[in-house]
C-alpha positions in Angstrom: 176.7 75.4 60.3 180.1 76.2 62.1 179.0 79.6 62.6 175.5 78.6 64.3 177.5 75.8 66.1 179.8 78.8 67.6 176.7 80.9 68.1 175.2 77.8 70.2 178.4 77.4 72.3 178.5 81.1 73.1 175.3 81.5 74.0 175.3 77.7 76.6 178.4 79.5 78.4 175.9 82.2 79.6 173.6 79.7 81.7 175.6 79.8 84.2 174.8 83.5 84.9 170.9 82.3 85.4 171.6 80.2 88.2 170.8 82.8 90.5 167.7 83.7 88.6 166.5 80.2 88.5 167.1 79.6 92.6 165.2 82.5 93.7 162.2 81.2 91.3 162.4 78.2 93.2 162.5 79.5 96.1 159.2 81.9 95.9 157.3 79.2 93.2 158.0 80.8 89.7 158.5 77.7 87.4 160.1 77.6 84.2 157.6 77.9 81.9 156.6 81.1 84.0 160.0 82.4 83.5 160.0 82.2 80.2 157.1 84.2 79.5 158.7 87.1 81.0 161.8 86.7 79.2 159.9 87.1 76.1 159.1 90.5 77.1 161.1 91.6 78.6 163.9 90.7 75.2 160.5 92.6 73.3 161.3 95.8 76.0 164.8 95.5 75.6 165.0 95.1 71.9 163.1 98.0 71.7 165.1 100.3 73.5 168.2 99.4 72.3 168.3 98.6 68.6 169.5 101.0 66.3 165.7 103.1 65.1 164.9 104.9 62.3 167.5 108.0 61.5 165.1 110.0 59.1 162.1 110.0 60.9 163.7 109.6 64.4 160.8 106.9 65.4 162.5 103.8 67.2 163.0 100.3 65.7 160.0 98.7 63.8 157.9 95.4 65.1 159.2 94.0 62.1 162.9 94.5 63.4 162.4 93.7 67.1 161.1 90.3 66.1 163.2 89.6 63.7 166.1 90.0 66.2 163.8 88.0 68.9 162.8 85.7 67.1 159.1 86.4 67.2 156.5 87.6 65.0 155.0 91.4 64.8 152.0 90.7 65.8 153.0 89.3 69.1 155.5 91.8 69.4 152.8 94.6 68.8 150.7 93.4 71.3 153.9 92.9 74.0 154.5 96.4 73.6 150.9 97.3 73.4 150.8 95.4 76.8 153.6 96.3 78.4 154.0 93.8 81.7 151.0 92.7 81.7 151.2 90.7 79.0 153.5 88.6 80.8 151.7 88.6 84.0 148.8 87.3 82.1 150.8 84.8 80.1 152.7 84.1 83.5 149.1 83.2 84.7 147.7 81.4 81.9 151.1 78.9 82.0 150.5 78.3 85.9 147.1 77.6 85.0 148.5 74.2 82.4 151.6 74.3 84.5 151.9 74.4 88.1 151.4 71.5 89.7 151.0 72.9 93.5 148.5 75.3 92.4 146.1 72.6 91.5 146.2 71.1 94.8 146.0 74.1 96.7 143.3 75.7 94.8 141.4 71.7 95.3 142.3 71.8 99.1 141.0 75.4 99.4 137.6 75.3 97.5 136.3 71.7 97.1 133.8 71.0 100.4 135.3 67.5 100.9 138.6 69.2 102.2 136.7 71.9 104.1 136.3 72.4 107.6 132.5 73.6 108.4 134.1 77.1 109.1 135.3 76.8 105.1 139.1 76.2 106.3 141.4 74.0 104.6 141.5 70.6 106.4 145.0 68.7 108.3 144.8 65.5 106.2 146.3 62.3 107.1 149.2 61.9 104.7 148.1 57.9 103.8 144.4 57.1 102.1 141.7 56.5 105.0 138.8 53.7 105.4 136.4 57.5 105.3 137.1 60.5 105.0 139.6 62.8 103.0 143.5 62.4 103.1 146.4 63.7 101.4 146.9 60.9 98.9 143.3 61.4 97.6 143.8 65.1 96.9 146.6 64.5 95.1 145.1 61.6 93.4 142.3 64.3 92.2 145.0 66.8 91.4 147.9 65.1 90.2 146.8 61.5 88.7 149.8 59.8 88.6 152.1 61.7 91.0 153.7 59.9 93.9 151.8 61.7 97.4 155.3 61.4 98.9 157.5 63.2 96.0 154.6 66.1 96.2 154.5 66.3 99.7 158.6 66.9 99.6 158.1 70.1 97.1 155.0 71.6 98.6 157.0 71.4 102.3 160.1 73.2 100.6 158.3 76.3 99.3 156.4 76.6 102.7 153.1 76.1 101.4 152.2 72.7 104.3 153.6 71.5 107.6 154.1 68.0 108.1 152.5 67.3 111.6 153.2 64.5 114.1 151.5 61.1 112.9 152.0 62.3 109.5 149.1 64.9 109.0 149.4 67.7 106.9 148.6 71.3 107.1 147.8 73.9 104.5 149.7 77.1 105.3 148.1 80.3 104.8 150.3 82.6 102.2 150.9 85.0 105.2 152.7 82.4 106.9 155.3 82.0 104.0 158.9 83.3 104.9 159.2 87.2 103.7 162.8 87.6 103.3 162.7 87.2 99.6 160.2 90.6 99.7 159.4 92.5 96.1 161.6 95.4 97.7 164.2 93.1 98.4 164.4 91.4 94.9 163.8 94.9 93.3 166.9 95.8 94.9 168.8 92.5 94.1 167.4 92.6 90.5 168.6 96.2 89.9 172.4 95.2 91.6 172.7 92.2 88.7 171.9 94.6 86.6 174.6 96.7 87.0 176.6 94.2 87.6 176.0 92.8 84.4 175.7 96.1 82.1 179.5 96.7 84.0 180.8 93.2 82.9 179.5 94.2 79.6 181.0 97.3 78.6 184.3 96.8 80.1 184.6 93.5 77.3 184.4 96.5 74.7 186.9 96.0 71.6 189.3 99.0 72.5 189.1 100.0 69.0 185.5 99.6 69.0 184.2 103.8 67.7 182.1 105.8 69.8 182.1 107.2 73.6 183.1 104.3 76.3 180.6 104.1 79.1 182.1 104.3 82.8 182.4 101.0 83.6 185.2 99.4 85.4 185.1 95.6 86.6 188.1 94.4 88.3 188.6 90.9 90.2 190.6 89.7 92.4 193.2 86.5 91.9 191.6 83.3 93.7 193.3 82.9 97.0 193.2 80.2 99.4 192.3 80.3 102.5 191.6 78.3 105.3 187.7 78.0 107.0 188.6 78.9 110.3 191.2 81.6 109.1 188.4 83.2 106.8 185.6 83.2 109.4 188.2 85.4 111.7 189.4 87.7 108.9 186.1 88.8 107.4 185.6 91.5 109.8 188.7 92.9 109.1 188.1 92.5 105.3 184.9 93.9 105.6 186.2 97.3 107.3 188.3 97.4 105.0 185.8 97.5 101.7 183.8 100.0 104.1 187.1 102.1 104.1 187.7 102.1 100.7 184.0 102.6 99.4 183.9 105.9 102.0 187.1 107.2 100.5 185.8 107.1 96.8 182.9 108.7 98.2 184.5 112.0 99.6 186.9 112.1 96.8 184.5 111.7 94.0 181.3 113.9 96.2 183.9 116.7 96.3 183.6 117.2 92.5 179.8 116.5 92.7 178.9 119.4 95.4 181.3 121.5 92.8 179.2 120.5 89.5 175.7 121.3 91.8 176.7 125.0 92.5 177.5 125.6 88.8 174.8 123.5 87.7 176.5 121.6 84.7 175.4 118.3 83.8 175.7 115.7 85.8 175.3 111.6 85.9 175.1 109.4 88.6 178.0 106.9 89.1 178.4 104.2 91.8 181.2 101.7 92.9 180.2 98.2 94.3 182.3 95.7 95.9 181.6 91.9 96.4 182.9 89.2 97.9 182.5 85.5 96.4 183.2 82.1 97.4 183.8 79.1 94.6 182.1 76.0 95.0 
């Protein structure tokens, strides 16, 4: 019990580390039971290409062993690998199907005639029920028994997906018209950084003791320091030439060897240094 107890509280420590994760799902409309299903495989993916495989016949580990260590059964781990990602992108798609709550009512809006215009466009709705005639509060009625107009209004205006017009009409926005700074290039590269990142923080916590070759990895942090709003808004650019200095000097240094290693064609491996800066709450 004490150990599983330790196990828990190790394990709770790490949701910090998902916070980012979790506000750029909100952000772009992944909920959590969405997440989830790609977690599952991608800790199937993972599993697989990291746990220790078969030494006689050189195969990798079993289904047997990759569930057992994600807590899953073979047969849904056979048929995540069989899959690939598109097991979670179907599973992704079945859970927004019980799940999502704004996809009801924008699938409703965009399809059922009643909230139509004659040229098959979503209507503006009056926010409050009408005498005649369609409004908000009826689609979500039809929707979303039960849920407050108001409190659905508030997260379908924060992912972009309607405008609240004067005299309290709303308007369906098209997907096009969602903001495109959180682009599948742009988290591709953001994803891939945390990665790193993360693999970094990893390796350097290595027992020093600990057999077997150390990975290049070096994290290194500076204290907290104090400093004043107005003082910190001046000094950035200087700080930030300064990180641009630093990160061009390792470059030269360290591309001198490189070029070298390319004319006598020994192996090579790609390395990189990062730099952050970070702000406490």
């Amino acid at each position: 019990m004490a150990q599983s107890k330790d196990r828990f509280e190790r394990a709770e420590v790490l949701a910090a580390a998902l916070d980012p994760i979790i506000d750029i799902c909100v952000r772009i409309g992944v909920n959590s039971t969405e997440l989830e299903s790609l977690v599952r495989v991608e800790f199937v993916r993972r599993l697989a290409e990291t746990l220790p495989g078969n030494l006689r016949t050189g195969r990798g580990p079993s289904h047997e062993e990759i569930g057992l260590a994600a807590g899953l059964n073979r047969g849904e781990v056979q048929n995540i690998l069989a899959t690939g990602v598109k097991s979670a992108e179907l599973r992704m798609q079945k859970k927004a199907r019980q799940h999502s709550k704004s996809e009801r009512i924008l699938s409703l809006w965009s399809k059922n005639t009643r909230y139509l215009s004659t040229s098959g466009l979503p209507l503006d709705l009056p926010l409050d029920l009408q005498p005649e005639g369609p409004s908000f509060s009826e689609l979500v009625d039809k929707a979303l028994p039960g849920k407050l107009p108001k409190t659905v209004l508030k997260e379908l205006r924060r992912r972009g997906l309607v405008q609240l017009l004067p005299d309290e009409i709303v308007r369906y926005r098209k997907t096009t018209a969602l903001p495109t700074e959180l682009s599948t290039t742009a988290l591709a590269y953001a994803a891939e950084q945390m990665r790193l990142l993360g693999n970094t923080l990893v390796q350097s916590m290595r027992d020093p003791a600990e057999p077997g070759p150390r990975e290049f990895a070096a994290y290194v942090a500076s204290e907290p320091i104090k400093v004043a709003s107005d003082v910190l808004d001046i000094s950035q650019p200087a700080m930030l030439a300064r990180i641009a200095s630093f990160i061009q000097g390792i470059e030269i240094e360290f591309g001198r060897g490189a070029s070298k290693s390319r004319k006598s064609k020994a192996p090579s491996k790609t390395i990189g240094v990062s730099v952050y800066t970070w702000r406490k709450k």
